[in-house]
mmCIF file as Biopython writes it, N, C-alpha, C and O atoms, coordinates in Angstrom:
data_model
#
loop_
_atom_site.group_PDB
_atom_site.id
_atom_site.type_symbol
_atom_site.label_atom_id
_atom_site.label_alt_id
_atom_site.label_comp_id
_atom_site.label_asym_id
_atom_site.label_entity_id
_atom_site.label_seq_id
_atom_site.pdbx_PDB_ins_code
_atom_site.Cartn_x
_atom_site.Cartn_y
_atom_site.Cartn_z
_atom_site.occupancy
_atom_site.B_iso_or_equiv
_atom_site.auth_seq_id
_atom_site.auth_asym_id
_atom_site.pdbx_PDB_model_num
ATOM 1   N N  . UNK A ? 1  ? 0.833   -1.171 0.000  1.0 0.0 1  A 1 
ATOM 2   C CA . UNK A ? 1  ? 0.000   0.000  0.000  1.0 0.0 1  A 1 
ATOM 3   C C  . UNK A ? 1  ? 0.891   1.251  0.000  1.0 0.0 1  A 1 
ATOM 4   O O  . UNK A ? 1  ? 1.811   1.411  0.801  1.0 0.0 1  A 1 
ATOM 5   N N  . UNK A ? 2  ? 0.463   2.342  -1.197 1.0 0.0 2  A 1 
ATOM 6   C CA . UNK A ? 2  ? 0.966   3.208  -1.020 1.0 0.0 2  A 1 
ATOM 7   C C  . UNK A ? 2  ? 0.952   4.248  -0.734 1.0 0.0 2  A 1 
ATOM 8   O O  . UNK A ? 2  ? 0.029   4.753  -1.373 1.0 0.0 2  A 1 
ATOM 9   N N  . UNK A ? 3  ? 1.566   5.214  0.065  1.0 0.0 3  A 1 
ATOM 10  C CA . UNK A ? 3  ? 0.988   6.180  0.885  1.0 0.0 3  A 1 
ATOM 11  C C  . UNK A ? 3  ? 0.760   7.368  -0.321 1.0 0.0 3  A 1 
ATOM 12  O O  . UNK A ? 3  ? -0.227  8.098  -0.226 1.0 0.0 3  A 1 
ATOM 13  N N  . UNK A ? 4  ? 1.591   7.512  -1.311 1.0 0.0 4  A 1 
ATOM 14  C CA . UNK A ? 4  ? 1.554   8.392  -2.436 1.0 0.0 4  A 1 
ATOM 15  C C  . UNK A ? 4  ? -0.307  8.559  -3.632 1.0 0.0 4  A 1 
ATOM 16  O O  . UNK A ? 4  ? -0.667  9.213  -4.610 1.0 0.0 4  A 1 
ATOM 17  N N  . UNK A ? 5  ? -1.051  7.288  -2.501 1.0 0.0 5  A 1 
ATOM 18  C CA . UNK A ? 5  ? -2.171  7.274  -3.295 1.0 0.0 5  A 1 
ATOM 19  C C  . UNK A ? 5  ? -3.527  8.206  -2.706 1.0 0.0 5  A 1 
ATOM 20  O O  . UNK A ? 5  ? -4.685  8.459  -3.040 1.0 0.0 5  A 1 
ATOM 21  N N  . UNK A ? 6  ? -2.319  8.606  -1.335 1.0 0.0 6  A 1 
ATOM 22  C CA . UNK A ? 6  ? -3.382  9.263  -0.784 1.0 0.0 6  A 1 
ATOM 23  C C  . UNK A ? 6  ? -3.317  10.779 -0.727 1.0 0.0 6  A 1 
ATOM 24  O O  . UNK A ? 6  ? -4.308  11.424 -0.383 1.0 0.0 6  A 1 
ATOM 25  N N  . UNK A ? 7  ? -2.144  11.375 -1.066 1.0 0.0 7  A 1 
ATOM 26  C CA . UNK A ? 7  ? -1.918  12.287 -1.170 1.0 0.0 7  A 1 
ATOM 27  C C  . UNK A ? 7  ? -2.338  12.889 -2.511 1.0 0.0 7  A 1 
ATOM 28  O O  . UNK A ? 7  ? -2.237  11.927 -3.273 1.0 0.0 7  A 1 
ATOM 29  N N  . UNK A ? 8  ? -2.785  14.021 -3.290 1.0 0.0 8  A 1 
ATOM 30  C CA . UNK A ? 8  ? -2.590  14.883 -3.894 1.0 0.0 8  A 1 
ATOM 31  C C  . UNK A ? 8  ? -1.393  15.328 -4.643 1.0 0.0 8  A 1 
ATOM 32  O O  . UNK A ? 8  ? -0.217  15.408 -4.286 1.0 0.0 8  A 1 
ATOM 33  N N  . UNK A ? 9  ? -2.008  15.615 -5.833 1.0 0.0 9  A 1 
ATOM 34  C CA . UNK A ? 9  ? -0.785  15.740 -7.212 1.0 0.0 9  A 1 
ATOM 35  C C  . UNK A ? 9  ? -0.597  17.484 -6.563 1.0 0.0 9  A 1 
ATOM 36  O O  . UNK A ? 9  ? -1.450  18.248 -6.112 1.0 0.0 9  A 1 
ATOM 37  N N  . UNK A ? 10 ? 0.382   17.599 -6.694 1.0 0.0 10 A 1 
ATOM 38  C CA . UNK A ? 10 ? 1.224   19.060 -6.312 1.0 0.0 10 A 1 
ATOM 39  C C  . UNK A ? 10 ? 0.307   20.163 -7.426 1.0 0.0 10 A 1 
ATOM 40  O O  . UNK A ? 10 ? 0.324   21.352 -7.109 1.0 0.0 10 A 1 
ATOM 41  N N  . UNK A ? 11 ? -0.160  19.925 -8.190 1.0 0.0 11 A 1 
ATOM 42  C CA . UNK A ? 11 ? -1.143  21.420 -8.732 1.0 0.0 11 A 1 
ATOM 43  C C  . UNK A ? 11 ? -1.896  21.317 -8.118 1.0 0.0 11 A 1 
ATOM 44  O O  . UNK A ? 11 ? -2.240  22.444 -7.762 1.0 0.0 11 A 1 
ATOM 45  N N  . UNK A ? 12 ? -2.781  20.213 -7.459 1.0 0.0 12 A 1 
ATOM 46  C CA . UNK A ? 12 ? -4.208  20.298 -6.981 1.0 0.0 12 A 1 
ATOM 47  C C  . UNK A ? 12 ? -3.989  21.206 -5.542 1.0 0.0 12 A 1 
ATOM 48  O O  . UNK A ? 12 ? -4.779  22.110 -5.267 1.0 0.0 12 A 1 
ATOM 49  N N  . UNK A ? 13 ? -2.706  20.831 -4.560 1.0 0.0 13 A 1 
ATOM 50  C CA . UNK A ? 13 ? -2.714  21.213 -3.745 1.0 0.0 13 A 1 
ATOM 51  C C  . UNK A ? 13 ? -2.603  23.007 -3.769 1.0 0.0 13 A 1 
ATOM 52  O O  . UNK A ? 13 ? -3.154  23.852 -3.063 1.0 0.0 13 A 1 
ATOM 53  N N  . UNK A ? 14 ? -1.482  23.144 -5.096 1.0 0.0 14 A 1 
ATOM 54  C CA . UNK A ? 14 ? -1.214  24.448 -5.238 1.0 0.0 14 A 1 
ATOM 55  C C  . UNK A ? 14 ? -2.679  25.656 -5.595 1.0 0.0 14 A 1 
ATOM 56  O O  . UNK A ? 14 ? -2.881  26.829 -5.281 1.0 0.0 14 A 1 
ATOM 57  N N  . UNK A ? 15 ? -3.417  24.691 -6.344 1.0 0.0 15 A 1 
ATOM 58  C CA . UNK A ? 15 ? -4.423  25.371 -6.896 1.0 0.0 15 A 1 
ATOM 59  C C  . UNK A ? 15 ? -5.472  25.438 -5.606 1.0 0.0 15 A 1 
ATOM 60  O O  . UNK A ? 15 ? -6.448  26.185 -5.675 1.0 0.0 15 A 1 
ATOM 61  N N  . UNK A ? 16 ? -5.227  24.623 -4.420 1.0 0.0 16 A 1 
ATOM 62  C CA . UNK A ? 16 ? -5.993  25.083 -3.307 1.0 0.0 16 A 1 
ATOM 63  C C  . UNK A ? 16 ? -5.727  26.349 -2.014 1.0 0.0 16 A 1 
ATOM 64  O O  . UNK A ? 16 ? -6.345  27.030 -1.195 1.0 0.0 16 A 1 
ATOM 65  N N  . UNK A ? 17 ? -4.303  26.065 -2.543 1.0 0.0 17 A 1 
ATOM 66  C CA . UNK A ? 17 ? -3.050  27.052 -1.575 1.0 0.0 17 A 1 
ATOM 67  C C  . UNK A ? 17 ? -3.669  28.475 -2.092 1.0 0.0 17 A 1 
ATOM 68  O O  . UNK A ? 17 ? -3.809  29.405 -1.297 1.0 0.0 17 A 1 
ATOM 69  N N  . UNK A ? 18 ? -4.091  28.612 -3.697 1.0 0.0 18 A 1 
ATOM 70  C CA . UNK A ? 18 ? -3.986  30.211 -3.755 1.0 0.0 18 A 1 
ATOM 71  C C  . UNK A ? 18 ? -5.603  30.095 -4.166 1.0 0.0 18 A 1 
ATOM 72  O O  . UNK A ? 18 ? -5.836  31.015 -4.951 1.0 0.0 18 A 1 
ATOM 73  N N  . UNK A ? 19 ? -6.773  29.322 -3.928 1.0 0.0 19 A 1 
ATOM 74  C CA . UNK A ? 19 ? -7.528  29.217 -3.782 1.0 0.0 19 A 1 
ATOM 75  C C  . UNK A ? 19 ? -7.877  30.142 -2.204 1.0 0.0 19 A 1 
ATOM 76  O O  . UNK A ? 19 ? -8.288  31.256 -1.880 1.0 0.0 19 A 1 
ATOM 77  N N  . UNK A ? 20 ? -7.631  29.466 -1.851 1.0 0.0 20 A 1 
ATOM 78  C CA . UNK A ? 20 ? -7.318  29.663 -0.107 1.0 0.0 20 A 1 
ATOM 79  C C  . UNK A ? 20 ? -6.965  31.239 0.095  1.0 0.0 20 A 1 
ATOM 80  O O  . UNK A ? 20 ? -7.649  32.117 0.621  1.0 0.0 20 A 1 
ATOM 81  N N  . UNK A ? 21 ? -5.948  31.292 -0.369 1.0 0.0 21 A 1 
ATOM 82  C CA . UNK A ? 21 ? -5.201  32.574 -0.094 1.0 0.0 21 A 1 
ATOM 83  C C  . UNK A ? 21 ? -5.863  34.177 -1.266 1.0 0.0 21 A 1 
ATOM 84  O O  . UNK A ? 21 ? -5.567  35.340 -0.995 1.0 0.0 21 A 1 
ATOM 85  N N  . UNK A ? 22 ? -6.360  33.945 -1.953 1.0 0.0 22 A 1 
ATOM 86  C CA . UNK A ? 22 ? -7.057  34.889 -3.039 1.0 0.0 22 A 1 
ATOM 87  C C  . UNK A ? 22 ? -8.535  35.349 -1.686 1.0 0.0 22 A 1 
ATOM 88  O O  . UNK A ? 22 ? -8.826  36.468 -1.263 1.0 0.0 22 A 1 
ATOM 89  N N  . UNK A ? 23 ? -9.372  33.568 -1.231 1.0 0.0 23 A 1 
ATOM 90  C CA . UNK A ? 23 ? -10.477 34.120 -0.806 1.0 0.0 23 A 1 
ATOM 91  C C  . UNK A ? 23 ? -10.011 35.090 0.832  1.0 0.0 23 A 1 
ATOM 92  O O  . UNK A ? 23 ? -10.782 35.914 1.324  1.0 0.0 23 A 1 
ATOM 93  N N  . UNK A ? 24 ? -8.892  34.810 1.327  1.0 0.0 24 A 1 
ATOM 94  C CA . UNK A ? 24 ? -8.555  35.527 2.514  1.0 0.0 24 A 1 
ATOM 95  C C  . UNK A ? 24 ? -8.548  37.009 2.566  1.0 0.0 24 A 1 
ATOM 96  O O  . UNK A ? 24 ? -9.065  37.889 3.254  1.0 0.0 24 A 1 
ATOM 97  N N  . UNK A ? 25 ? -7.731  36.917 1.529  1.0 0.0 25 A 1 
ATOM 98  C CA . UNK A ? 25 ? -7.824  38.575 0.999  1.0 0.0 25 A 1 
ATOM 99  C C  . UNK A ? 25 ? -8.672  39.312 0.237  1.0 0.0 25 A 1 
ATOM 100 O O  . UNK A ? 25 ? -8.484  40.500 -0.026 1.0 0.0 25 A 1 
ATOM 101 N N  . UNK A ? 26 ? -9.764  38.547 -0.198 1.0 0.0 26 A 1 
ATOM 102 C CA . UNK A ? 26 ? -11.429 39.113 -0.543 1.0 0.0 26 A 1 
ATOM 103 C C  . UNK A ? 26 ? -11.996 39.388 0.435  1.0 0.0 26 A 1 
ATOM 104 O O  . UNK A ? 26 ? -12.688 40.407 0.456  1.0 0.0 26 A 1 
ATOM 105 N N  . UNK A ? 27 ? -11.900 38.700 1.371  1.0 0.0 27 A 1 
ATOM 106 C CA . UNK A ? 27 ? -12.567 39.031 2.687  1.0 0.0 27 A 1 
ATOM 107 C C  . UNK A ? 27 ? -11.944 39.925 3.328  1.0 0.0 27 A 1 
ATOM 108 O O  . UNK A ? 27 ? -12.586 40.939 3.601  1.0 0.0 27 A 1 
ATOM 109 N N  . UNK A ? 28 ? -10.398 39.830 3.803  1.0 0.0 28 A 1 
ATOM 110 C CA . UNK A ? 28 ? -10.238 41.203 4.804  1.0 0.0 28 A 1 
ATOM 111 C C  . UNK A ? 28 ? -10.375 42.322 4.372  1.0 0.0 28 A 1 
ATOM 112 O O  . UNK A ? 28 ? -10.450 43.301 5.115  1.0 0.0 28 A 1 
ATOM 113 N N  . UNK A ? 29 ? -10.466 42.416 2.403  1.0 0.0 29 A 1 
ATOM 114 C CA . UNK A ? 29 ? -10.621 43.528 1.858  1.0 0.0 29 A 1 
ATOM 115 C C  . UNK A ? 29 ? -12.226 43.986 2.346  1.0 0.0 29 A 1 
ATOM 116 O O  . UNK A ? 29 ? -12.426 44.920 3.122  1.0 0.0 29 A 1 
ATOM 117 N N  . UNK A ? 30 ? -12.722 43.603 2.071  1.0 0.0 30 A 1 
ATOM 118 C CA . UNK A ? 30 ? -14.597 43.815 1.765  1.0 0.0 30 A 1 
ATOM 119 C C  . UNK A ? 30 ? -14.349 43.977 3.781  1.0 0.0 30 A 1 
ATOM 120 O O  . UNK A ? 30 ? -14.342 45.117 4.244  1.0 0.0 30 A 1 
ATOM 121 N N  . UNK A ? 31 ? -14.238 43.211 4.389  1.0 0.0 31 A 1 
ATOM 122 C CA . UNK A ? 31 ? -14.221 43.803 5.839  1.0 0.0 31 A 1 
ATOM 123 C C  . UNK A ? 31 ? -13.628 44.974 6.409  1.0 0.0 31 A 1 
ATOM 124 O O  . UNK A ? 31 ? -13.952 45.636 7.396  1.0 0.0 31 A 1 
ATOM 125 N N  . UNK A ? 32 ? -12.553 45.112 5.464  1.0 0.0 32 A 1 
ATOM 126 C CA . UNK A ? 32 ? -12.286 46.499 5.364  1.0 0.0 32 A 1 
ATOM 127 C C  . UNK A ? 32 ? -12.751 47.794 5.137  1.0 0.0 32 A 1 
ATOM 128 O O  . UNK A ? 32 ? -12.512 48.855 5.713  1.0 0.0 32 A 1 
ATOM 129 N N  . UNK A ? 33 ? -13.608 47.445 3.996  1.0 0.0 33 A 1 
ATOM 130 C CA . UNK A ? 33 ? -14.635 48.296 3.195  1.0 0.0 33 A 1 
ATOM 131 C C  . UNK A ? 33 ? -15.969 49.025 4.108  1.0 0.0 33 A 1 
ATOM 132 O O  . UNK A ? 33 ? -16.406 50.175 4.134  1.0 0.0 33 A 1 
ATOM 133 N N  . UNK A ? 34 ? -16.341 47.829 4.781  1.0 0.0 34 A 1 
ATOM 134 C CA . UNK A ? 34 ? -17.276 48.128 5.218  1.0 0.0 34 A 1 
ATOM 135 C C  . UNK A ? 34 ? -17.652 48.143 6.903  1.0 0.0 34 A 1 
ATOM 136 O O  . UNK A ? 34 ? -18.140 47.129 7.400  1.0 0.0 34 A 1 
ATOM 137 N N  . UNK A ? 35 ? -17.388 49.371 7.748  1.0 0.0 35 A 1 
ATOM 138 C CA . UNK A ? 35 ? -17.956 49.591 8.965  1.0 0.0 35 A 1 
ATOM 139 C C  . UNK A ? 35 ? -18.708 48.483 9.738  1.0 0.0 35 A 1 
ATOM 140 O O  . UNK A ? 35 ? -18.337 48.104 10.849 1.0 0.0 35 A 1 
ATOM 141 N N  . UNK A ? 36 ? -19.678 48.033 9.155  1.0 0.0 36 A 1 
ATOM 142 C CA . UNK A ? 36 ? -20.416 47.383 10.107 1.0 0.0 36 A 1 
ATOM 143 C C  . UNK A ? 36 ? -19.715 46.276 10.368 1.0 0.0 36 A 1 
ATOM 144 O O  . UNK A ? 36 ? -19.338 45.989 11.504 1.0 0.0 36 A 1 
ATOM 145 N N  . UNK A ? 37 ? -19.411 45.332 8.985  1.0 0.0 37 A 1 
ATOM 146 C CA . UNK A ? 37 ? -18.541 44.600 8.897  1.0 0.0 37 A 1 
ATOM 147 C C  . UNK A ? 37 ? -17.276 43.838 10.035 1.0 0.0 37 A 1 
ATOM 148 O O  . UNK A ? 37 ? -16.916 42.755 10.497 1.0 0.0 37 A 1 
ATOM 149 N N  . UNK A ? 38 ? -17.022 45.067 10.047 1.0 0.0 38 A 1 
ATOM 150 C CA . UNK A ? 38 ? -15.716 45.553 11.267 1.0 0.0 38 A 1 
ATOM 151 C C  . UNK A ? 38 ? -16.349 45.277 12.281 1.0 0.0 38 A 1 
ATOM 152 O O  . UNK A ? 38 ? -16.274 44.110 12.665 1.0 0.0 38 A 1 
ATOM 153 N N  . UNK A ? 39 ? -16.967 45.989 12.856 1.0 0.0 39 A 1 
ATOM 154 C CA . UNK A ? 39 ? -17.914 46.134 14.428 1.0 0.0 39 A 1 
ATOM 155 C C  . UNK A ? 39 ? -18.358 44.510 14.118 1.0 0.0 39 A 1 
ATOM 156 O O  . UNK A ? 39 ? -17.461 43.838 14.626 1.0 0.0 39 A 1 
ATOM 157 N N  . UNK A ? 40 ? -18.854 44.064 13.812 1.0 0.0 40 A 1 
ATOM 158 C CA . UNK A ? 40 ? -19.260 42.580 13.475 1.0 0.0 40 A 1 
ATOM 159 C C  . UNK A ? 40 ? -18.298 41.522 14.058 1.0 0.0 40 A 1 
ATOM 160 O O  . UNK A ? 40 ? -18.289 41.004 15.174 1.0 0.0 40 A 1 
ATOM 161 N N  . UNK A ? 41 ? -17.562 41.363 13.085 1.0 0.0 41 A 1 
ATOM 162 C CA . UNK A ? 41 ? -15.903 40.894 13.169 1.0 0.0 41 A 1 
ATOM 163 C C  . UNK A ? 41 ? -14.910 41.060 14.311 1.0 0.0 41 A 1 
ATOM 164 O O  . UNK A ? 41 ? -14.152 40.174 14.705 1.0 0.0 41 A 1 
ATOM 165 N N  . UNK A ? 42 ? -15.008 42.400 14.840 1.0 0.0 42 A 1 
ATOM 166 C CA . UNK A ? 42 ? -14.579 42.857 16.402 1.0 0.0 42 A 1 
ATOM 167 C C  . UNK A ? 42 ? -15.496 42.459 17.525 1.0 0.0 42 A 1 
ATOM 168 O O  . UNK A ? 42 ? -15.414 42.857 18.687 1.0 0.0 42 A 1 
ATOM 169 N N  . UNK A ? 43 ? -15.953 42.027 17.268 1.0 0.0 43 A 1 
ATOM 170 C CA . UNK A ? 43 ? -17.068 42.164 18.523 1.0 0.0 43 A 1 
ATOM 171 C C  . UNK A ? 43 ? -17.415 40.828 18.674 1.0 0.0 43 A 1 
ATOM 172 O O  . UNK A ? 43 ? -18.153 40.387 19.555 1.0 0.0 43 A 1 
ATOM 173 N N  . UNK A ? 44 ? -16.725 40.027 17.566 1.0 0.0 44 A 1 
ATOM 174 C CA . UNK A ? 44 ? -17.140 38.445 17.674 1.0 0.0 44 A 1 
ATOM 175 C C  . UNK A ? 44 ? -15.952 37.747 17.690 1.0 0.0 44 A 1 
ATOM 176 O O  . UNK A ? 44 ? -16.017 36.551 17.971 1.0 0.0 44 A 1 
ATOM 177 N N  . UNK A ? 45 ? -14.939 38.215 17.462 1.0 0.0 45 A 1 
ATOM 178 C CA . UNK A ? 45 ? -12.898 37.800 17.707 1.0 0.0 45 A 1 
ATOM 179 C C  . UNK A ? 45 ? -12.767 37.341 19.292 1.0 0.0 45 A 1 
ATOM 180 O O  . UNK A ? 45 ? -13.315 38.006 20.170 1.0 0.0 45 A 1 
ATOM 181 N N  . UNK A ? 46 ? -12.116 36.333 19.545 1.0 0.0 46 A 1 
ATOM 182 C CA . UNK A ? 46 ? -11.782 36.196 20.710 1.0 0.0 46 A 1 
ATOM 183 C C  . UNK A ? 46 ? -10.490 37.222 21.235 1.0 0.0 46 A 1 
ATOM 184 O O  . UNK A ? 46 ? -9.535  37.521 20.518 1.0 0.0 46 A 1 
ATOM 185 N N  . UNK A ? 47 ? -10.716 37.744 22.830 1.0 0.0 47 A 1 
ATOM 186 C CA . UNK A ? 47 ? -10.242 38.583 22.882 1.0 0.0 47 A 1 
ATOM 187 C C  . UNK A ? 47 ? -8.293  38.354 22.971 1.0 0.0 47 A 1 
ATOM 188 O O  . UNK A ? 47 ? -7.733  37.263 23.085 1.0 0.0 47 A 1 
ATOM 189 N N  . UNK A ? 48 ? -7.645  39.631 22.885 1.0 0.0 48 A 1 
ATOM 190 C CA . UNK A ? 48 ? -6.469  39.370 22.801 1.0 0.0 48 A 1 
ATOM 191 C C  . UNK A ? 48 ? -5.668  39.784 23.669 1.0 0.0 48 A 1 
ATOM 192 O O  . UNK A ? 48 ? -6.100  40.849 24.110 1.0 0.0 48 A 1 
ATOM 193 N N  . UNK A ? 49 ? -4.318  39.371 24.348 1.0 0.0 49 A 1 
ATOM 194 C CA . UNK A ? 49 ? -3.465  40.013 25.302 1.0 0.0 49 A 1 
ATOM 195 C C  . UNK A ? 49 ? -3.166  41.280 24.935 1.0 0.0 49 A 1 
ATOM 196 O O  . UNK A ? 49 ? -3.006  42.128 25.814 1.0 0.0 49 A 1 
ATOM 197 N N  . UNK A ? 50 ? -3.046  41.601 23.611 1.0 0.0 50 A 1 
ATOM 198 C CA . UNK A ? 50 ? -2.806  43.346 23.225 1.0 0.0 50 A 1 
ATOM 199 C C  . UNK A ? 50 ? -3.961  44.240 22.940 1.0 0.0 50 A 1 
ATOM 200 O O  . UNK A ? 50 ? -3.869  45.294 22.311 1.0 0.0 50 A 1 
ATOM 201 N N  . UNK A ? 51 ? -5.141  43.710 23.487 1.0 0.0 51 A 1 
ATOM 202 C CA . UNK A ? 51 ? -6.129  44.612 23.714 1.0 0.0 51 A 1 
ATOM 203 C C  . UNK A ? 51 ? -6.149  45.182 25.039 1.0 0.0 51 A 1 
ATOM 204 O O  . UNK A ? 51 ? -6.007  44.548 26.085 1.0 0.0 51 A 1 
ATOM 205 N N  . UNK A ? 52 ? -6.386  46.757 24.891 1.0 0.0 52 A 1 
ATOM 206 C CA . UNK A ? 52 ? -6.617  47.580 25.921 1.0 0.0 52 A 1 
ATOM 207 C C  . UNK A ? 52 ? -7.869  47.207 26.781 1.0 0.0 52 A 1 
ATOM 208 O O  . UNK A ? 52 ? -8.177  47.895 27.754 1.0 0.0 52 A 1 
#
């Protein structure tokens, strides 16, 4: 048995890597964009040691 049958051909993974990474930055953009968004997103983040 080979373990190579379970893994993924190196484009599929790549094409998920910037799959992945395109939708991250659609989102912090558009959360950016939009106010409520923010307050939304802040207000639902677990809190952090560098918050005041």
């Amino acid at each position: 048995m080979s373990i190579s049958k379970y893994i993924p051909p190196l484009d599929k993974v790549s094409q998920e890597v910037i799959a992945v990474l395109i939708a991250t930055v659609v989102a912090a953009w558009v959360i950016s964009q939009h106010p409520r968004l923010q307050k939304l997103v802040r207000g639902n983040s677990v809190p952090s040691p560098l918050d005041y």
